[in-house]
N, C-alpha and C positions, 0 to 999 in steps of 0.2 A: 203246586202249579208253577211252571214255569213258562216266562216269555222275554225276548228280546226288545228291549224299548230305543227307539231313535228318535233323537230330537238334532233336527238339520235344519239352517242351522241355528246353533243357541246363544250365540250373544244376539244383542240386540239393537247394537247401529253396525258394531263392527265385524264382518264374516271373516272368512268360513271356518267355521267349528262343527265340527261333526261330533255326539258323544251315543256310541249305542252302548246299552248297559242291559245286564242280563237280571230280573225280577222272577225271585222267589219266595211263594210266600209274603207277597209285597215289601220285599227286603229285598236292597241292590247286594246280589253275590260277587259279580264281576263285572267290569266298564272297559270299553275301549276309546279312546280319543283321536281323531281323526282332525288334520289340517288340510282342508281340501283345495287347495289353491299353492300357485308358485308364484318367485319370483324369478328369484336368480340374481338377484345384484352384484352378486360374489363376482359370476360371468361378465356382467356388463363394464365391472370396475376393471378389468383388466386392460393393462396396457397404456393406462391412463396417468395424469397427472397425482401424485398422492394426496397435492392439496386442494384439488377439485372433489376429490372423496368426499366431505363433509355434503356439496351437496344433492348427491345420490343417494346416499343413504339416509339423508335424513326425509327424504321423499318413502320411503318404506311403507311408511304409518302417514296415518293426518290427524293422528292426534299426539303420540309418543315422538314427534318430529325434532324439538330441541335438543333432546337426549341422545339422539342418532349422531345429531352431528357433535355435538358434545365428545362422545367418546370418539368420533373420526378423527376430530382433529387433535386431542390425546395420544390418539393411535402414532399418528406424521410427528408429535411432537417428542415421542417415546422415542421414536425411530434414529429421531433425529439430533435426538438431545438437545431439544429447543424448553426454555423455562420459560413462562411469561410470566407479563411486570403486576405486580398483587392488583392495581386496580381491576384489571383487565378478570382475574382470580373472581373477584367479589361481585364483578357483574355477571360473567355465567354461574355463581352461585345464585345471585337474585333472579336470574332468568330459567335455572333449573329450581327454584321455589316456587316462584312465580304459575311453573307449568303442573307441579308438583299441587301444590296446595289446590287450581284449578281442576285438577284431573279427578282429584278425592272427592272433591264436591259434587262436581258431574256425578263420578260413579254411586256416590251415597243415592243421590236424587233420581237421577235420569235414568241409571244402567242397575241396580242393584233394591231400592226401596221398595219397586212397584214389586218386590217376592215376599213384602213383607206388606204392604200397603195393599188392602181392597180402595182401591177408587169410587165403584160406584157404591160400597158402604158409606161415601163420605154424602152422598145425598139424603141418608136419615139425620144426619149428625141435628145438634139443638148448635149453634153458631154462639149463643153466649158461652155455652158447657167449652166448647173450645177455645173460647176467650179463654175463659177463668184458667183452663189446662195450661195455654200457652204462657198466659199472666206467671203463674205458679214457677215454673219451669224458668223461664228467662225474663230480660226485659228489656227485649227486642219492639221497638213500637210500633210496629204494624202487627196490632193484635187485638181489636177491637171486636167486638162480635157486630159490625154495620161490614167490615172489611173482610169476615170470614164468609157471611151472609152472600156479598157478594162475590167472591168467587164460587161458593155455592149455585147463586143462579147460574154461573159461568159455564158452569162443568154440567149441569144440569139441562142446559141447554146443547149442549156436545150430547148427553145420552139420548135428550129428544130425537133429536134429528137423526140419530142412529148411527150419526158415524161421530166415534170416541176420537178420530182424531190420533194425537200424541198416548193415547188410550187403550188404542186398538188392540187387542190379542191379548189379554189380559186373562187370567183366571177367575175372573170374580167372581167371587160368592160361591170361592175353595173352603172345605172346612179348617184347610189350614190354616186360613188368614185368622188370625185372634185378637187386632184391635180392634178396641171400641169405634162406632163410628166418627164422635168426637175428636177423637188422632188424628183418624184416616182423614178427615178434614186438614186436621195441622198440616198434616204431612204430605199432601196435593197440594195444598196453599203455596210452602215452600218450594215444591218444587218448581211452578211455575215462577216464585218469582228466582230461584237458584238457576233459571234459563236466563233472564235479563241481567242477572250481576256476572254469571261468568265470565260473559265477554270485555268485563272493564278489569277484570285482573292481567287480564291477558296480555293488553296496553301496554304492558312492560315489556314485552317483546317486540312491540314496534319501537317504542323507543333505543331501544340498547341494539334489538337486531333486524330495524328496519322495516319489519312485516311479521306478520301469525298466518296463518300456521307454521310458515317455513320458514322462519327469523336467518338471518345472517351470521354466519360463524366465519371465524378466521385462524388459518394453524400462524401459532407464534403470539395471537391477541384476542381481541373483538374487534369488529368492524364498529367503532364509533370512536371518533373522538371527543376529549373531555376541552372543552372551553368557555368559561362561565359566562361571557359576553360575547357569545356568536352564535349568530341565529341558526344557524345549520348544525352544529356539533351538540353534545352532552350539555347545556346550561342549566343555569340554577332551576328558568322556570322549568324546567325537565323532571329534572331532581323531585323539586315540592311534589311533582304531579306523582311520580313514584311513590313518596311518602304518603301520600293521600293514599294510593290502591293499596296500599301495604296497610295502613289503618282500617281501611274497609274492611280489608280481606280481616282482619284479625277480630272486630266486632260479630263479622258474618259467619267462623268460625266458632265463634265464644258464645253467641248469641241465638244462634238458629243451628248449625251443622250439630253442634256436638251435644245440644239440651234435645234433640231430636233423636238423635241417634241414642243416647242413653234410654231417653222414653221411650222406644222402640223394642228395645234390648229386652225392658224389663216385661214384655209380655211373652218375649222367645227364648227363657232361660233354656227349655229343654233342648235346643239346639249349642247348646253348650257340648249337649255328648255326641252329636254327627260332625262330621267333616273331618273330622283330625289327618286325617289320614298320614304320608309321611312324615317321620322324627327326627330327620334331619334337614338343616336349614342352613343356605348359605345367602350371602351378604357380602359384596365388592365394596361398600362403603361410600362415602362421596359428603360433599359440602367441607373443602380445605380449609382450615384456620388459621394454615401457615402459605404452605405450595401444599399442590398437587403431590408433589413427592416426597412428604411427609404424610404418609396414613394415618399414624397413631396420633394425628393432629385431626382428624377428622371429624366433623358432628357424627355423623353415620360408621360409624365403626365397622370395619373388616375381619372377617372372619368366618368359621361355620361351627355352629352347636349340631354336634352328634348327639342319635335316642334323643333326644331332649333334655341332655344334662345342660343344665345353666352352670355347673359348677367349672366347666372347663368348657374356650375358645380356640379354636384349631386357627393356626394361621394358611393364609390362600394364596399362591404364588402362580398366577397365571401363565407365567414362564415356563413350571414344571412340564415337562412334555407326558410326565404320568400322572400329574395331578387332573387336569382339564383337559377331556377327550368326547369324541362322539360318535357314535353310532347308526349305520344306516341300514341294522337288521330287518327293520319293521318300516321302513321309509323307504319311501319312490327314489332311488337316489343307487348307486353303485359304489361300491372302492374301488382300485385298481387293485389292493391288498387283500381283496374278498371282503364279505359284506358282515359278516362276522365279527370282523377284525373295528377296531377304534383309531380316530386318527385325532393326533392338537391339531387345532384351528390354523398353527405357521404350516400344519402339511394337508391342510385339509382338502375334500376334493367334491367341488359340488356339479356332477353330473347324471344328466336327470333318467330315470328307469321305471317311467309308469307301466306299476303291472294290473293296476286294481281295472274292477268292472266298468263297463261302459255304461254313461245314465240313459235312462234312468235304472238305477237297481234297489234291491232290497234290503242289503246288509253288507257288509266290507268282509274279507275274505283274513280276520284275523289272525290266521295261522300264519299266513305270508305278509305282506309288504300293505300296509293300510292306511298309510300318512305321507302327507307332504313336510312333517318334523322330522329334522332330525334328532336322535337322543343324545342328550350330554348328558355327563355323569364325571363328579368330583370323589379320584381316587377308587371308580368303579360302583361307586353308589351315587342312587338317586336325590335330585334336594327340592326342597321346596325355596322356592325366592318370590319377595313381596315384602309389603310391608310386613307382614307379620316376622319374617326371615330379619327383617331390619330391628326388629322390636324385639327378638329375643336374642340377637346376636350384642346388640347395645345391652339389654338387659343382662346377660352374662357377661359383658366385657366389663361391668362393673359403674358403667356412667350410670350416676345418681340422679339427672334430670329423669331418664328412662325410668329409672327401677319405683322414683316419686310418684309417677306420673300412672305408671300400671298398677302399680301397690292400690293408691287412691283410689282408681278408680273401680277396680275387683271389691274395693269395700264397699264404694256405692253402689255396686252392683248385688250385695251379697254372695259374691262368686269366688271359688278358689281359684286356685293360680293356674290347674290343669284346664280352667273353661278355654285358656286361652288357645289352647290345640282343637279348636273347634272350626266350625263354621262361624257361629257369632264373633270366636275370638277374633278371628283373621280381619271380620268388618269393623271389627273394636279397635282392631289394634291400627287398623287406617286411620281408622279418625282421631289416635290417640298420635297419631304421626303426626295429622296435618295443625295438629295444635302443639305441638314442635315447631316443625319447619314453619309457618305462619310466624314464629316469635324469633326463629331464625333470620328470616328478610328482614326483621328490623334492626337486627345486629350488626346484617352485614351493611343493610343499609347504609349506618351508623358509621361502621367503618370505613367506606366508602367516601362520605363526604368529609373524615376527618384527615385520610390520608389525601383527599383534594387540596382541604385547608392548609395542610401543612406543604403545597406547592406540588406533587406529586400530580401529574396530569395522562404520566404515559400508561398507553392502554394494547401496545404493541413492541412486540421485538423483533425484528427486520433483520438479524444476525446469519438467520441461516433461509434467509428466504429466498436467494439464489442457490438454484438448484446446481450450480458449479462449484457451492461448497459441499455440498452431501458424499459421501462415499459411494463407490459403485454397486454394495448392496449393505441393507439395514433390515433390519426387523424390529416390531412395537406393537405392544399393543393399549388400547383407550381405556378403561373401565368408568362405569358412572352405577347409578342406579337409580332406572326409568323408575315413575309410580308402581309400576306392571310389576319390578323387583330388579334383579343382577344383571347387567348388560354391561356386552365387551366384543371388541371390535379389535380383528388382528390383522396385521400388512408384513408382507414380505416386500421390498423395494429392491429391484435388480436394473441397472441402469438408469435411474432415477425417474421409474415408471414402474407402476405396481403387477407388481410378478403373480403375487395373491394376495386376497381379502377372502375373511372370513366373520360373520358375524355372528355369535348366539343370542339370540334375544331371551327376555323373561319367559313369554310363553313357549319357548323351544325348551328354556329347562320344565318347565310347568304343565303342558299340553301335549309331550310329546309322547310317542308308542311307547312298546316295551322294546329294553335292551336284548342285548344277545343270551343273558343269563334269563331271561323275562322276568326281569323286574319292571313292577309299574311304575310309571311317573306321577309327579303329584296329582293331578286332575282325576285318574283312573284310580289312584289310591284312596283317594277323600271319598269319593264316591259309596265303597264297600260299606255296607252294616247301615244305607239311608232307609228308611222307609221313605212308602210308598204309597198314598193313597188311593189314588186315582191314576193308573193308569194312561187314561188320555188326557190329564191334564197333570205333569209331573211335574208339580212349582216346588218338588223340593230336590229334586233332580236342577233347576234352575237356581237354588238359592246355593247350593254347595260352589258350583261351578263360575255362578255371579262372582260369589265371596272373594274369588282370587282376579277379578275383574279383567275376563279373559280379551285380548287385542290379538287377532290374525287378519294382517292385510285390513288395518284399520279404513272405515267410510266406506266401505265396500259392503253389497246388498246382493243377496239371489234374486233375479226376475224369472219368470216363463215367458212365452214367447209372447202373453199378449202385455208384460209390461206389468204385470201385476206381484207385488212383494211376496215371495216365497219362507216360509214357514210349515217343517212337515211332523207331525210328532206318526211315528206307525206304532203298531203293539205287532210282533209278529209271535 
């Protein structure tokens, strides 16, 4: 038997994602991935100032926000041959940590656990059994069975009354859910309180960029300056309060995210064999040790593992105009060179060519034009980017932090090395990141206040900030790598106003159609060979697609007309 399954859409703060997947046999044979929304920023940035860029594009997203302008203003600095002063370096590394380690968390708890977590199982739970679990596991102190008890009545009082709340739409009492109830208590517990701690990590970016969601960036620096005895600039007590979140974050990490996530793991080995889907992986790298323009100085190493050889690392040259191209076969979108044909991001062309059906409908017209992504593709093939892209491209480039850190924990796992081409692997290897980078922020921290000490204040380079030094045209491009994976941001400058921009974000390599050759992209590919349970409630259809922790047109919700949260799974 076969049928068409739709789930519109499927993340769960952040839309629109469209995924229809073709069920046989309750086995996924084929998937399609649909991004149903535009923007257009490419459009808007035109003609504008190049160092106003930053903050346009970091408006994109509301949550992937520092990272946007991150690589903008890389992009103006590329262009322009601007290098900034190391301080200025170490504090958008602590501000891309900072969003980095925050976003992992969220996704473990808020966007991703509840495919693995029954909720309302956590209301049989015995609240001591869950002490003793959590006691065992770590020694985190809020673990009492008086402490579990109570959020027990908590949640308990949420099913009374019939509305779940932060709850709602949940599958519960799937037979695929397999924790004991005792977990499923831990791991509601935590969630709730990994809602009240995210926000004080975050506190790093008011200090260094003035505001969150949409902190302050500047081409040539950061917008703060350092002065230990002025109340308005970077000061010491600034400083301590930083090292404080950066210690938090690292106990909340070591303590709760990662003794949870491994507990979890060990009831869903079988998910070690879904998800894999494709075996090549690229990784733009990011967190400098030296400058920006040194790579191979990098924490996060550069590169892409082809099939899945770890034994060899391709180098990435985003310049190549045949290396990094994109495609608008299968996307709302036009070339002037036919739609066929692939363009790099310095010629890219974002003009818009909605052909799909009008809503309400019943399935996208796959043969043609079915997404607002467009496809990229490195050297003509597909890649997967993410953490887990980051964790085997570090893993084959030979850094021995990485290769310690996954060895370890495949043994605590009882798992081979292939689990990591899964679905679990991908959520493994997140949280196998954020206990990295978490230990990172203290480094750079460190560094930080020693090149302070040593008299070193500047956080700005003002050299080329008049636009009467710039040439009459430049090209650059930014690279970083958002939590979501590989992001890069391109400028053309023609009279010192932007000719063209173009950006590909993570889920544009991740969520987008099929190419000209129809090739699937990762999201459409992982999918293949999932079972199926249930039909109308497809939590494993959600847990693959979770895994790579999908962001389109982040904080953004489907309503109907009377205001009510839209959620549609069909069987057709």
């Amino acid at each position: 038997m076969m049928a068409r399954l739709v789930v519109d859409p499927i993340t769960r703060i952040e839309g629109h994602l469209r995924i229809e997947a073709v069920v046989e046999n309750g086995v996924i044979t084929d998937a399609f991935s649909s991004g149903t929304m535009v923007r257009g920023l490419e459009i808007i940035l035109k003609g504008r100032d190049p160092r106003d860029a930053w903050a346009f594009t970091e408006r994109v997203c509301g949550v992937c926000t520092t990272v946007h302008a991150l690589a903008s203003v890389r992009t103006v600095e590329d262009a322009l041959n601007i290098k900034v002063p190391k301080n200025a370096e170490l504090i958008r590394n602590l501000m891309f940590c900072a969003q980095m380690v925050q976003d992992h968390v969220i996704h473990f708890y808020h966007l991703h656990a509840l495919d693995w977590v029954d909720v309302v199982s956590a209301l049989k739970a015995d609240p001591k059994e869950t002490s003793q679990i959590a006691k065992s596991i770590s020694s985190w102190p809020k673990s009492s069975p008086k402490y579990f008890k109570e959020v027990q009545d908590r949640l308990k009082a949420f099913v009374e009354s019939g509305q779940l709340g932060i709850f709602a739409n949940g599958y519960w009492g799937h037979p695929a859910y397999k924790l004991p109830p005792a977990v499923n208590l831990l791991a509601v517990t935590h969630y709730l309180e990994m809602l009240e701690w995210q926000k004080e990590l975050i506190k790093i970016h008011t200090i260094f960029g003035g505001k969150n969601p949409h902190p302050n960036y500047l081409v040539g620096g950061v917008p703060c300056s350092i002065n230990l005895n002025e109340v308005n600039a970077i000061n010491m007590e600034r400083l301590n309060h930083v090292k404080k979140l950066i210690d938090d974050a690292i106990e909340i990490v070591e303590k709760v995210y990662l003794p949870d996530l491994i507990a979890i793991a060990g009831f869903y080995k079988d998910w070690t064999k879904y998800g894999g889907g494709l075996k090549n992986y690229l990784a733009y790298g990011d967190l400098p040790t030296r400058s920006y323009g040194e790579p191979a100085h990098f924490k996060f190493p550069r590169g892409v593992v082809l099939d899945r050889n770890l034994n060899e690392v391709h180098e990435v040259d985003p310049r190549d105009q045949q290396e990094i191209q994109e495609y608008v076969t299968h996307s709302w979108y036009k070339y002037s060179v036919g739609d066929d044909r692939s363009l790099h991001p310095w010629d890219g062309e974002t003009e818009f060519n909605f052909t799909g059906p009008k809503p309400p409908f019943k399935e996208l017209n796959v043969e043609g034009k079915y997404s607002w992504l467009k496809t990229p593709r490195w050297k003509g093939k597909p890649m997967e980017v993410g953490p887990l892209a980051r964790m085997l491209v570090a893993y084959a480039s030979g850094n021995k932090e990485v290769q310690e850190l996954v060895n370890d924990t495949l043994k605590q796992l009882n798992a081979p090395a292939t689990a990591l081409f899964s679905t679990l692997g991908r959520t493994a290897a997140r949280g196998l990141e954020t206990k990295l980078v978490v230990h990172w922020m203290k480094e750079f921290y460190d560094d930080l206040i020693n090149n302070i000490k040593n008299g070193d204040m500047r956080t700005f380079n003002e050299e080329k900030w008049n636009p009467k030094t710039w040439p009459e045209e430049a090209q650059g491009v930014g690279m970083t790598e958002a939590p979501r994976g590989a992001l890069a941001h391109w400028i053309r400058i023609k009279d010192r106003k932007i000719a063209n921009y173009q950006l590909i974000v993570p889920s544009t390599w991740n969520a987008s159609p099929r190419d000209a050759n129809n090739q699937r992209s990762a999201y459409e590919e992982a999918l293949i060979g999932t079972p199926v349970k249930d039909p109308h409630k497809p939590v494993e259809v959600l847990r693959t697609i979770h895994s790579f922790d999908p962001c389109l047109a982040c904080a953004v919700h489907l309503y109907d007309p009377q205001g009510n949260h839209v959620r549609r799974i069909q069987i057709m």
